[in-house]
DRENTILUM-720120 format. One record per residue: z negated, x negated, y of N, C-alpha, C, CB in turn; residue number from 1; chain. Coordinates in pm, whole numbers, plus 50000, padded with zeros to 5 digits. Glycine has a CB too. Example, Ala and Ser with C-alpha at 12.3 -4.5 7.8 and 13.67 -1.06 7.14 Angstrom:
{nuke {49220,48681,49431},{49220,48770,49550},{49220,48680,49670},{49095,48869,49553},1,"A"},
{nuke {49292,48715,49775},{49286,48633,49894},{49213,48710,50003},{49428,48592,49940},2,"A"},
END
This chain:
{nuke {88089,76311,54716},{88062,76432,54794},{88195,76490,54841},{87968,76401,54915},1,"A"},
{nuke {88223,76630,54841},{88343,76684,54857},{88351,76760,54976},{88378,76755,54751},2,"A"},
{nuke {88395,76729,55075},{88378,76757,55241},{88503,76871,55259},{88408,76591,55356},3,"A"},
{nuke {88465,77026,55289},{88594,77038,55339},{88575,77044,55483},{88669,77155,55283},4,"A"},
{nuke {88728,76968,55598},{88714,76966,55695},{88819,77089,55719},{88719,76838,55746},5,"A"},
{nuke {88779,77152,55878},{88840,77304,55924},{88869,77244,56045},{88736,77457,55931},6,"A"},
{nuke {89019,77280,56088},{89059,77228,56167},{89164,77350,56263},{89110,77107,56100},7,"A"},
{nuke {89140,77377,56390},{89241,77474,56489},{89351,77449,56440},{89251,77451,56650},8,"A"},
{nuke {89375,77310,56448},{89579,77283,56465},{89575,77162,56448},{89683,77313,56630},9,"A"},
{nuke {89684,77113,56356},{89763,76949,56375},{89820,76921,56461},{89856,76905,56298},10,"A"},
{nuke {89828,76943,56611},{89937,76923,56711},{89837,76735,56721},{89944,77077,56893},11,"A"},
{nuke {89968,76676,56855},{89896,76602,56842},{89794,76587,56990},{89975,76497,56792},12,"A"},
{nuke {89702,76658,56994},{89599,76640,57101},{89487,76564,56990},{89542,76808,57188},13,"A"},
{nuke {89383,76579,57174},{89302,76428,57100},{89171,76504,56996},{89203,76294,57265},14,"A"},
{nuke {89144,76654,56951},{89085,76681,56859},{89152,76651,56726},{89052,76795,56879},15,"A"},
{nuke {89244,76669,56717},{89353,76670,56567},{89365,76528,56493},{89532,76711,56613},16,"A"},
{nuke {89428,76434,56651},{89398,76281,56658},{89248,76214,56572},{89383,76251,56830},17,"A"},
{nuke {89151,76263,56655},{89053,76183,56623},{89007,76229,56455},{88936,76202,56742},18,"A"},
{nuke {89061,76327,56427},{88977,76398,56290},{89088,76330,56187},{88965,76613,56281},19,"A"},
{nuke {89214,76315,56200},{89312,76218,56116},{89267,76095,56091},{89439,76192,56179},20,"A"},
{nuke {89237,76011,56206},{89174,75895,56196},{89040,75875,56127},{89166,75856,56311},21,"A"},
{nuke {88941,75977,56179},{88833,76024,56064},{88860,76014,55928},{88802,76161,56074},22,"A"},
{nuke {88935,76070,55903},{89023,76115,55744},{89056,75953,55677},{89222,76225,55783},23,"A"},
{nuke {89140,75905,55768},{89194,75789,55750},{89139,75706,55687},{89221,75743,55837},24,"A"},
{nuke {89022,75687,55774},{88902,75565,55772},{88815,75670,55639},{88786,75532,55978},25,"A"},
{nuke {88725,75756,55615},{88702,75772,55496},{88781,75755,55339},{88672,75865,55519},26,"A"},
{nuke {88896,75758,55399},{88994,75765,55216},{89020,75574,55215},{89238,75900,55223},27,"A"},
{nuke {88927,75489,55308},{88938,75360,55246},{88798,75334,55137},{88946,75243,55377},28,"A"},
{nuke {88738,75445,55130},{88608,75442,55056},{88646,75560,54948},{88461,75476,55162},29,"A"},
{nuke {88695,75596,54914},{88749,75692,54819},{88590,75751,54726},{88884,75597,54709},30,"A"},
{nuke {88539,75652,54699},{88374,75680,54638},{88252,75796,54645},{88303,75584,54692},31,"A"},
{nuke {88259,75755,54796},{88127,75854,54858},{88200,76019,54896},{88051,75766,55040},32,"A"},
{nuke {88317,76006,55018},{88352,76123,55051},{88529,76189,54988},{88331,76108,55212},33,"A"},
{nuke {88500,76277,54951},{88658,76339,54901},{88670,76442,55025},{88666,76436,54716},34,"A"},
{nuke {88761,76420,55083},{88802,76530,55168},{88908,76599,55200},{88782,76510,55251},35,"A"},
{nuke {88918,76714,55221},{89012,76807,55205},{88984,76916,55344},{88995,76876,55046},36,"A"},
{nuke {89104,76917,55370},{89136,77027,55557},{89183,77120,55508},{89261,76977,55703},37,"A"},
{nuke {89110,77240,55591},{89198,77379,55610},{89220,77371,55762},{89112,77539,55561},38,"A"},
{nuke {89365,77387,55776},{89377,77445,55912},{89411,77581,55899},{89477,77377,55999},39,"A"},
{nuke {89363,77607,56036},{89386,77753,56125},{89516,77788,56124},{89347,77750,56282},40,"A"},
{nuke {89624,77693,56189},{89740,77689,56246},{89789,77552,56214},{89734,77722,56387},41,"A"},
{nuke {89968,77531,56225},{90030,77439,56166},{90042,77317,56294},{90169,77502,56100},42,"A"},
{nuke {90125,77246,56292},{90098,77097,56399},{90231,76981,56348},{89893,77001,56356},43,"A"},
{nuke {90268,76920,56418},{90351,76802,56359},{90275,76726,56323},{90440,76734,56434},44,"A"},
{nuke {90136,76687,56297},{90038,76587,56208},{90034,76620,56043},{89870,76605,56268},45,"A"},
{nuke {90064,76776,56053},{90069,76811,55876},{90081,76685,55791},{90211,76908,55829},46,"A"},
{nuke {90174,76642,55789},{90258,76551,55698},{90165,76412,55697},{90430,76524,55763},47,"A"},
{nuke {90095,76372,55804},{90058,76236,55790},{89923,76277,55745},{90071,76135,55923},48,"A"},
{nuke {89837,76384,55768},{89738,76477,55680},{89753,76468,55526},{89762,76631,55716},49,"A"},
{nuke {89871,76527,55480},{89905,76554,55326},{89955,76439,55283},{90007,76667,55292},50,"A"},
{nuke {89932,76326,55330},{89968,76173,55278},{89823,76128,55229},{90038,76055,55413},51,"A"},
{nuke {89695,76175,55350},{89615,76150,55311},{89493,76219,55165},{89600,76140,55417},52,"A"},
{nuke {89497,76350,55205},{89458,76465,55122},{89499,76594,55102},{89364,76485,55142},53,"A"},
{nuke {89471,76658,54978},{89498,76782,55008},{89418,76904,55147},{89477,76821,54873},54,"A"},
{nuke {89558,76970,55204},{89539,77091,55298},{89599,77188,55239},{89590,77081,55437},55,"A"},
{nuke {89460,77271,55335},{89546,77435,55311},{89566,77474,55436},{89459,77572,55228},56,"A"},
{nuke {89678,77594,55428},{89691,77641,55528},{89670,77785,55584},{89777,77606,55537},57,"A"},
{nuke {89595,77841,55697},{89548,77909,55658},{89670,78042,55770},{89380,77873,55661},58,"A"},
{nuke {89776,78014,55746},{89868,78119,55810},{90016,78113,55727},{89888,78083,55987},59,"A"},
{nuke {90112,78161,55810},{90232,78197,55716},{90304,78159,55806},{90264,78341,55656},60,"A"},
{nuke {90466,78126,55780},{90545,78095,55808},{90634,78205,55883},{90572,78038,55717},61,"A"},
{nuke {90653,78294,55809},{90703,78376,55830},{90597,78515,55927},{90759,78389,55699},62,"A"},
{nuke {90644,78539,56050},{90528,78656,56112},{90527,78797,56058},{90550,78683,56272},63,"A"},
{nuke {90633,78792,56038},{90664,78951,55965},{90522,79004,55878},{90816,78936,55829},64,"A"},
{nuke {90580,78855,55762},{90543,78854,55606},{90378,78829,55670},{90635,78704,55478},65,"A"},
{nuke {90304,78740,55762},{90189,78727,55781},{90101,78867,55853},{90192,78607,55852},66,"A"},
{nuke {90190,78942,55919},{90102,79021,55962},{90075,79157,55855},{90150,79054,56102},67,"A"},
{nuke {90176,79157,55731},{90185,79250,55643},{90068,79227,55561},{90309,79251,55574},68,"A"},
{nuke {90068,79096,55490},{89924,79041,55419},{89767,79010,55520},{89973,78878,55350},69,"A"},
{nuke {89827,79017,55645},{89696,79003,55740},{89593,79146,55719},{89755,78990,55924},70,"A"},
{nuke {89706,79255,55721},{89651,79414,55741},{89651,79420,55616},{89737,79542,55820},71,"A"},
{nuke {89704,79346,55539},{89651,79421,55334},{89489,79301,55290},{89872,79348,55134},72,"A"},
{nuke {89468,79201,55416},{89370,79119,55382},{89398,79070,55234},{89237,79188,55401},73,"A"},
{nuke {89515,78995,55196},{89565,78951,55081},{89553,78797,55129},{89715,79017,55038},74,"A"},
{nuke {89630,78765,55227},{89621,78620,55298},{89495,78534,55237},{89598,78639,55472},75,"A"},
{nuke {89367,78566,55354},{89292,78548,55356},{89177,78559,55172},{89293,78615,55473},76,"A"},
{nuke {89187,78651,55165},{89150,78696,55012},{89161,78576,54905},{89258,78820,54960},77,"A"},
{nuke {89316,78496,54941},{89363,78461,54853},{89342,78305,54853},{89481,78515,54850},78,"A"},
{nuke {89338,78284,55001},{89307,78146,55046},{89123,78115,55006},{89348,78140,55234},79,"A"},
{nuke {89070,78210,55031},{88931,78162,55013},{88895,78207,54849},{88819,78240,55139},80,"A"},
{nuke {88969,78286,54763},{88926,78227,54595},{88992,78067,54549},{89008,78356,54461},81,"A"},
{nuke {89086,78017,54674},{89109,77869,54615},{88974,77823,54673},{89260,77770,54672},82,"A"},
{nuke {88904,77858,54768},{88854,77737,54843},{88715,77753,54745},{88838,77747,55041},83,"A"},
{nuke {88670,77861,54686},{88552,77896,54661},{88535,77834,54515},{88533,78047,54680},84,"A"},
{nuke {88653,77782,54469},{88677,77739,54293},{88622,77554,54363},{88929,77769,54196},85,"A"},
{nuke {88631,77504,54505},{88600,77390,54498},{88472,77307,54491},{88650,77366,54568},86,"A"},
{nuke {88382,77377,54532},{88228,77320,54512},{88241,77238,54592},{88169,77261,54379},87,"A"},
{nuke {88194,77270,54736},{88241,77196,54793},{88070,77135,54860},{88370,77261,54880},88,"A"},
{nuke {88058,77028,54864},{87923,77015,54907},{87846,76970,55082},{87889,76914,54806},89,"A"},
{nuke {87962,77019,55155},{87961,77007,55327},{88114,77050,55348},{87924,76823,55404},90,"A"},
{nuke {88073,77146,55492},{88209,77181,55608},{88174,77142,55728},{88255,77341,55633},91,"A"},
{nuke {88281,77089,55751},{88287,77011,55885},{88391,77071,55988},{88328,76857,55856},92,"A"},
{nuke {88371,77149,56065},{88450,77243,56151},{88494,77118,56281},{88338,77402,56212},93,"A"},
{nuke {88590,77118,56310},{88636,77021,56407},{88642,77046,56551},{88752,76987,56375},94,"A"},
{nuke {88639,77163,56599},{88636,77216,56728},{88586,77367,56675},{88791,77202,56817},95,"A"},
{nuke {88514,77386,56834},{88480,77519,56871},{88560,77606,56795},{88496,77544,57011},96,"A"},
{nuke {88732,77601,56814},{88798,77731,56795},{88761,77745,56632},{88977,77729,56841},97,"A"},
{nuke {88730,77655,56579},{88709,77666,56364},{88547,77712,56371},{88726,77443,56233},98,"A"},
{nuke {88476,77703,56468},{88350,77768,56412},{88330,77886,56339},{88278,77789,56500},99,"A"},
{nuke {88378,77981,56389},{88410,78118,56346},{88454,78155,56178},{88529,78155,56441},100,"A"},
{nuke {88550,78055,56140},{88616,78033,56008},{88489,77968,55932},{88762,77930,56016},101,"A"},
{nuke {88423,77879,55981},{88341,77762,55945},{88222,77876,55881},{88292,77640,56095},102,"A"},
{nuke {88179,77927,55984},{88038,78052,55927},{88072,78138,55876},{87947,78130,56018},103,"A"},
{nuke {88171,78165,55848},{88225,78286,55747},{88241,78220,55645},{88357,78368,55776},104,"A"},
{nuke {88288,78072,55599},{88279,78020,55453},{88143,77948,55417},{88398,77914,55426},105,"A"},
{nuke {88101,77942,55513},{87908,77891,55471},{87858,78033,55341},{87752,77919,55692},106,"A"},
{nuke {87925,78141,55474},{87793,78282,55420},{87880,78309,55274},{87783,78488,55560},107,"A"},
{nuke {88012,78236,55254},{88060,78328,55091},{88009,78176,55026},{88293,78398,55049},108,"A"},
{nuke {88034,78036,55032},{87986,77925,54947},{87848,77922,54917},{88015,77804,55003},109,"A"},
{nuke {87805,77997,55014},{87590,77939,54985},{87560,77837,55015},{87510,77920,54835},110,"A"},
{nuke {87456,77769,55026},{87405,77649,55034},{87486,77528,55094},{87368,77625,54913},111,"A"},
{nuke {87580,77581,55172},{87655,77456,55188},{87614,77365,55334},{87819,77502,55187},112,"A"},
{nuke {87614,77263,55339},{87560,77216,55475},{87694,77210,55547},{87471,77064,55474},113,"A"},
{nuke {87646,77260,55672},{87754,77293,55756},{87754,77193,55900},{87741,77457,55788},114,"A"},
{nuke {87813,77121,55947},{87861,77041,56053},{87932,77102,56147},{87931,76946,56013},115,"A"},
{nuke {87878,77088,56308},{88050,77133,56377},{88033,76985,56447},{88080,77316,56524},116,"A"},
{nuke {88185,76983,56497},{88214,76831,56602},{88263,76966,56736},{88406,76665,56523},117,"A"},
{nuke {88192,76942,56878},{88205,76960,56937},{88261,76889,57083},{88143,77000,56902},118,"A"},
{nuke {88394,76902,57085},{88458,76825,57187},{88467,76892,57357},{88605,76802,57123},119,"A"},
{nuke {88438,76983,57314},{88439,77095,57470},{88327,77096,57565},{88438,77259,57434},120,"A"},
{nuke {88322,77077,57677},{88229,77141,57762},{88232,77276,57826},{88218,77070,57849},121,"A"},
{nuke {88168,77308,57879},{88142,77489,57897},{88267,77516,57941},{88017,77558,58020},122,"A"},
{nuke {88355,77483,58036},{88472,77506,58074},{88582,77540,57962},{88502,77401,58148},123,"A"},
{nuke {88575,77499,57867},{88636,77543,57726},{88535,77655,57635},{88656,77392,57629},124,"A"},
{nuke {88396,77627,57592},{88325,77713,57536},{88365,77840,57539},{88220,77706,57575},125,"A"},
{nuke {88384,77865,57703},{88423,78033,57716},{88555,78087,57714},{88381,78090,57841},126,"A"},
{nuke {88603,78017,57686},{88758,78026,57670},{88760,78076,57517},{88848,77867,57699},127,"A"},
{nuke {88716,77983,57459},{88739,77954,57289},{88630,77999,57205},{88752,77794,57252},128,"A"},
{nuke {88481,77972,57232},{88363,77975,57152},{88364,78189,57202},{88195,77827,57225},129,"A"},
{nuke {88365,78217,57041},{88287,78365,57034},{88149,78354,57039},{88312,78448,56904},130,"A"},
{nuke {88086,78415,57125},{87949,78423,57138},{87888,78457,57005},{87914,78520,57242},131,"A"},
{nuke {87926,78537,56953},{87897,78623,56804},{87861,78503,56676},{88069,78727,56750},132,"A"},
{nuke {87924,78402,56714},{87900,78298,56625},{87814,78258,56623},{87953,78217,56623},133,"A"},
{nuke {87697,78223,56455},{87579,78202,56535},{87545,78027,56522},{87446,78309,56471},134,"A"},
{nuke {87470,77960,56621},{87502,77857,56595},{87386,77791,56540},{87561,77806,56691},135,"A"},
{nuke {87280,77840,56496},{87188,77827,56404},{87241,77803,56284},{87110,77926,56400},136,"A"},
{nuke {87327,77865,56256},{87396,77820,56107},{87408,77746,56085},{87487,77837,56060},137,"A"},
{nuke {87448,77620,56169},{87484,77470,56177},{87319,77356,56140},{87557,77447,56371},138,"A"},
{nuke {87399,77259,56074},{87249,77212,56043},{87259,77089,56155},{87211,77155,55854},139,"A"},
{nuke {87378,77053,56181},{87398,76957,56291},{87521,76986,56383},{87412,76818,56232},140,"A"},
{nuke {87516,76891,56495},{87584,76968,56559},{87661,76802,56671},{87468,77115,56636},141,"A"},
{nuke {87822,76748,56614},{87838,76638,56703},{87891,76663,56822},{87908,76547,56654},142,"A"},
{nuke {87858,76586,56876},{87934,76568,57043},{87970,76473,57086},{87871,76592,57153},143,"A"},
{nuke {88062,76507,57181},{88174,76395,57224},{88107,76294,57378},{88349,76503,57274},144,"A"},
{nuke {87989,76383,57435},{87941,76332,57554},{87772,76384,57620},{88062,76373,57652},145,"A"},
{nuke {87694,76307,57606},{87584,76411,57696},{87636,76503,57784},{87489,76337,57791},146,"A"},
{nuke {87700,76506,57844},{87761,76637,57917},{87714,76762,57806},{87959,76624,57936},147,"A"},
{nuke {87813,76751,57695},{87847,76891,57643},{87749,76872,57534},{88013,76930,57597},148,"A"},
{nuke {87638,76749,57529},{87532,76776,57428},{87431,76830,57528},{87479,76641,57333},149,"A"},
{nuke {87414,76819,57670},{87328,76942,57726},{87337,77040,57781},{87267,76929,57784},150,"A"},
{nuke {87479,77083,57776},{87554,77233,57767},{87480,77296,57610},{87770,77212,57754},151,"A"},
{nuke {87492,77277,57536},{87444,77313,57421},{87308,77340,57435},{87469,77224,57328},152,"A"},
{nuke {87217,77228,57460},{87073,77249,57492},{87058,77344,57536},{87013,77175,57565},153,"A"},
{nuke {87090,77358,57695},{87096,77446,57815},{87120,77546,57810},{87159,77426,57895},154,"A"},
{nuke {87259,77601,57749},{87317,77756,57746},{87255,77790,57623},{87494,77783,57742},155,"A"},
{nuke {87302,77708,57507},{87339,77766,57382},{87183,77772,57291},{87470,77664,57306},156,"A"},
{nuke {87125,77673,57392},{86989,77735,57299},{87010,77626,57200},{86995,77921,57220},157,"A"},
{nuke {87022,77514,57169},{87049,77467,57044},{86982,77361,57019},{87172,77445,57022},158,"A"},
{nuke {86865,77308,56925},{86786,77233,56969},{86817,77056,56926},{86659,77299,56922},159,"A"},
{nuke {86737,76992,57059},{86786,76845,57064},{86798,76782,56934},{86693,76758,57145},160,"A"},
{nuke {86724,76793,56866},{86745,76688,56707},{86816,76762,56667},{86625,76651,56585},161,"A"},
{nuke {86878,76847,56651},{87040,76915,56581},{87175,76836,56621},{87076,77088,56648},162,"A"},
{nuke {87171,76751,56761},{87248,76738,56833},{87274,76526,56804},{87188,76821,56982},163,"A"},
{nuke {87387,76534,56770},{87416,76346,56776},{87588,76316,56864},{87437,76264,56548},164,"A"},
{nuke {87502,76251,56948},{87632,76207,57036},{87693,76059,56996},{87587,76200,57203},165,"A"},
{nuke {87852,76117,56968},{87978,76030,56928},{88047,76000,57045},{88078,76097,56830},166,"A"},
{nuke {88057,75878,57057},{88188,75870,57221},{88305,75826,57155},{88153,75726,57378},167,"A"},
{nuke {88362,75910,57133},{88485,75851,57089},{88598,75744,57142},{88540,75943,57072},168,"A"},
{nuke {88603,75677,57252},{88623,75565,57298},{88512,75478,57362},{88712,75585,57372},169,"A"},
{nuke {88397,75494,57338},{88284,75440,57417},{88301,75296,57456},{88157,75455,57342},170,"A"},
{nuke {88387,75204,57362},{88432,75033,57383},{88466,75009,57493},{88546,74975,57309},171,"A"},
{nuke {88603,75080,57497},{88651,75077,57591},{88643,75099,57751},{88696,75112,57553},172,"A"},
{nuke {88525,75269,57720},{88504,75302,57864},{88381,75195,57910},{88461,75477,57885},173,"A"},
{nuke {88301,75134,57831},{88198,75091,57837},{88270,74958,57940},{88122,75075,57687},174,"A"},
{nuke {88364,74878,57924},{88436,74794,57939},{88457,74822,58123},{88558,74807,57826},175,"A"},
{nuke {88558,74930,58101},{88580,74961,58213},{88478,75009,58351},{88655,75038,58178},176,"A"},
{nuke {88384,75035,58281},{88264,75077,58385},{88211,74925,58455},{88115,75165,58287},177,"A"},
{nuke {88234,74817,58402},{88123,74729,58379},{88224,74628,58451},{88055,74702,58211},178,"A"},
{nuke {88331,74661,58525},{88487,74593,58569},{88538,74488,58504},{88495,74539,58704},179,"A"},
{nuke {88525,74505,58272},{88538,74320,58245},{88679,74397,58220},{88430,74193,58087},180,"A"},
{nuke {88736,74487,58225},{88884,74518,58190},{89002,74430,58315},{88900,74717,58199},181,"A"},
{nuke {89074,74326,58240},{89171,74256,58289},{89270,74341,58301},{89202,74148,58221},182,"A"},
{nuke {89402,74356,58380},{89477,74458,58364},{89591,74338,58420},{89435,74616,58444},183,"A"},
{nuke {89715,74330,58278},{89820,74248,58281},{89995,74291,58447},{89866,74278,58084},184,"A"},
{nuke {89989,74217,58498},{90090,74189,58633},{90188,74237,58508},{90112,73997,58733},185,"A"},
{nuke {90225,74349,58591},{90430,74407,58561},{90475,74357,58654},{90500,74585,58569},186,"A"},
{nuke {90630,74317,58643},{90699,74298,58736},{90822,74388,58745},{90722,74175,58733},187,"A"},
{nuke {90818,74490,58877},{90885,74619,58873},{90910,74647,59051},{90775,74748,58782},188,"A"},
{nuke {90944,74562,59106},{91042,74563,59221},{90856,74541,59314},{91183,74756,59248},189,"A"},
{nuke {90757,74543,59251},{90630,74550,59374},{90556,74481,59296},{90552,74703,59431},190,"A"},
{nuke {90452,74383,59377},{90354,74279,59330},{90241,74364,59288},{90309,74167,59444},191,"A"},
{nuke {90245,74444,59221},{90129,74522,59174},{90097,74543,59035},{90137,74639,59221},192,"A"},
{nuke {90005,74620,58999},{89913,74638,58874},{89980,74778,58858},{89725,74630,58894},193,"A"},
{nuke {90005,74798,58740},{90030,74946,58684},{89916,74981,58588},{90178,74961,58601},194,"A"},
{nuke {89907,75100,58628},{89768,75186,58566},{89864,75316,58493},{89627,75258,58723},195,"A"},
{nuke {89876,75284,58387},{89904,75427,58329},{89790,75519,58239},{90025,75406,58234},196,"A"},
{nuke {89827,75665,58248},{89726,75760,58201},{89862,75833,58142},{89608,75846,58324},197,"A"},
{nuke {89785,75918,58001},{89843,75989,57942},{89773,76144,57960},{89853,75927,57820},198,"A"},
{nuke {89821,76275,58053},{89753,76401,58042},{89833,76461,58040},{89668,76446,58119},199,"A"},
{nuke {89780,76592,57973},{89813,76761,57974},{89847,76840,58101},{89689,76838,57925},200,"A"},
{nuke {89906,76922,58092},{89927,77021,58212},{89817,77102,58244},{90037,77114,58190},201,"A"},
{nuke {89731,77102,58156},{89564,77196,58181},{89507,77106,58264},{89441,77224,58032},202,"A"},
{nuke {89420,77178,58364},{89360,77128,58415},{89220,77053,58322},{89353,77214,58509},203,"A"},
{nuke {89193,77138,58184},{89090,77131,58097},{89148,77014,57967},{89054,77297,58046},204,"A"},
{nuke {89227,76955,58063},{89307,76862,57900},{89327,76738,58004},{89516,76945,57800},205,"A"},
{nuke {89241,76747,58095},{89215,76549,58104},{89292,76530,58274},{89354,76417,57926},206,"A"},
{nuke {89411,76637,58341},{89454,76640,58494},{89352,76630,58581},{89522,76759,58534},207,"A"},
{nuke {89211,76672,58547},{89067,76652,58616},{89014,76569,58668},{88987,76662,58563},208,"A"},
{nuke {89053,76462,58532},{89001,76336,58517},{89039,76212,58576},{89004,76318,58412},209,"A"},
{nuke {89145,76210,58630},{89284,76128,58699},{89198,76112,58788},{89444,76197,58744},210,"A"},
{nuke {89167,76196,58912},{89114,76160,59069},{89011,76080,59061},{89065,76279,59160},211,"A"},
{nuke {88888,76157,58951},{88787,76094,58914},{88827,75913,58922},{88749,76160,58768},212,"A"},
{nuke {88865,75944,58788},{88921,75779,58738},{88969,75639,58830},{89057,75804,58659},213,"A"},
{nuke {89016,75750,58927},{89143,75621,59031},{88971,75570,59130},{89351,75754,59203},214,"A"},
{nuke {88935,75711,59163},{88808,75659,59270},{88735,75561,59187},{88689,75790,59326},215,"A"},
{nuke {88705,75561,59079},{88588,75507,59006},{88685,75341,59014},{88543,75602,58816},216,"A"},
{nuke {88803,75316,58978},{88875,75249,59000},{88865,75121,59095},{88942,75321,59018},217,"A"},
{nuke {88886,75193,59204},{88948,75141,59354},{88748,75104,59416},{89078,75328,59481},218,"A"},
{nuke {88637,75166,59372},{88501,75120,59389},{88507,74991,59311},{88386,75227,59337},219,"A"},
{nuke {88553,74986,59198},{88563,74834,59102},{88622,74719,59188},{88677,74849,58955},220,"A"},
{nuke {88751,74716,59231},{88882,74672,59269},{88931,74752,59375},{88976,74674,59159},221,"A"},
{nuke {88873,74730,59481},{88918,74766,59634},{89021,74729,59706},{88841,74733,59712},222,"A"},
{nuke {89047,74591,59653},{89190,74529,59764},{89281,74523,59638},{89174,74334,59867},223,"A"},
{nuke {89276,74571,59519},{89369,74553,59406},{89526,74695,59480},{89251,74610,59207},224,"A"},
{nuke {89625,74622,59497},{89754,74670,59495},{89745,74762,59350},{89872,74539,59500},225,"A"},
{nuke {89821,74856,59306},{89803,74924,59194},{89945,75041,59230},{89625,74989,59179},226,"A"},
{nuke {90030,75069,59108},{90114,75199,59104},{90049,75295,58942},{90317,75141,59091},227,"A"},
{nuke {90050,75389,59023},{89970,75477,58883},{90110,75556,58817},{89818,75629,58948},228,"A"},
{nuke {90099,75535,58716},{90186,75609,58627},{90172,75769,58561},{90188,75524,58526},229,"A"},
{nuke {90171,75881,58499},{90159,75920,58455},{90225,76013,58356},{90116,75916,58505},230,"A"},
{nuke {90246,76013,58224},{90296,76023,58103},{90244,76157,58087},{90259,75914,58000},231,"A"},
{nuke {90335,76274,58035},{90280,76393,58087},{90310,76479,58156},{90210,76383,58127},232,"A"},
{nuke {90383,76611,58133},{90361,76726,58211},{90326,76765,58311},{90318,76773,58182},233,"A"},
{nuke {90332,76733,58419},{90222,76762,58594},{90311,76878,58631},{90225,76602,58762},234,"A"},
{nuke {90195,76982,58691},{90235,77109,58772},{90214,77019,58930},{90111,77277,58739},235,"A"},
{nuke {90356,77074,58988},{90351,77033,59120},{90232,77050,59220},{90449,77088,59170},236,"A"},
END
């Protein structure tokens, strides 16, 4: 089966992340799925991508030269008679921002079964998701959390058996909820536990999640000494 996956960007956030590793783990079965990415936009993951399969790309290097073929619609034109020579038999759009790309190559391939992975909750949707998109088009629809699988329900109208929830660390958090996570003694001038977190400067890229986390924490392990670290960008 020949999957193409549609992807915003190779940077390395945790949509780009998890869909590499996706990639990864299918090309040890080479058999069932062949897969191949278009991105939107370029990323420092490119390279460990094109180790795995072929990508296209769906912009230019040059802005000049891209906005000249953008307004002659040559770009685009030219990128989708490669994609349309592939027979491709499923698209798998990786975030919200590829939906848009995603239903515009359903309606020129035909018949193709179409997937989105949805990592956003409404706080992103409206940022990123065009309303105009329709999401009926989709024959399924993944998610990263009941949260944003009943944002979907709720707003988007989208019905429950369309919808399969993926936790993409679920081991782990499962672990941590349940207090069997041991956490190894540093020794760094104080008899304490270091907790490090890795976040974004968005408030919508995980800075949210920190306060949450420490409370949920310190309810586990109340008299636990602890220095929190954080790896990451912080607005004062």
């Amino acid at each position: 089966m020949r999957v193409l996956f549609i992807a915003h960007e190779a940077t390395r956030t945790g949509a780009s992340i998890a869909l590499l590793q996706e990639i990864n783990y299918i090309c040890k079965y080479p058999k069932e799925i062949v897969p191949e990415v278009y991105f939107l936009r370029g990323g420092e993951l490119l390279n460990e991508y094109r180790e795995l399969c072929p990508i296209y790309e769906g912009w230019i290097a040059n802005p000049r030269l891209e906005r000249i073929l953008h307004v002659m619609r040559l770009a685009e034109w030219y990128l989708y008679r490669q994609l349309l020579k592939r027979k491709y038999d499923c698209i798998y759009a990786n975030s919200i921002v590829s939906f848009g790309k995603a239903v515009q190559l359903k309606d020129r391939l035909g018949g193709v079964r179409l997937i989105g992975h949805v990592h956003e909750a409404e706080c992103l949707m409206k940022q990123y998701f065009a309303p105009s998109t329709p999401l009926d088009c989709f024959d399924s629809l993944i998610t990263v959390s009941q949260l944003a699988a009943d944002n979907l329900i709720d707003n988007y109208a989208v019905p429950s058996y369309k919808i399969l929830i993926q936790h993409p660390v679920s081991s782990w958090v499962d672990h941590l909820l349940k207090g069997n996570v041991s956490l190894n003694i540093h020794d760094y001038k104080e008899d304490a536990k270091l907790i490090g977190c890795f976040c974004k400067e968005e408030w919508a890229k995980a800075t949210d999640v920190v306060p949450l986390f420490l409370h949920r924490f310190f309810e586990k392990y109340p008299k636990q000494n602890c220095k929190l670290v954080i790896i990451g960008k912080m607005p004062e």
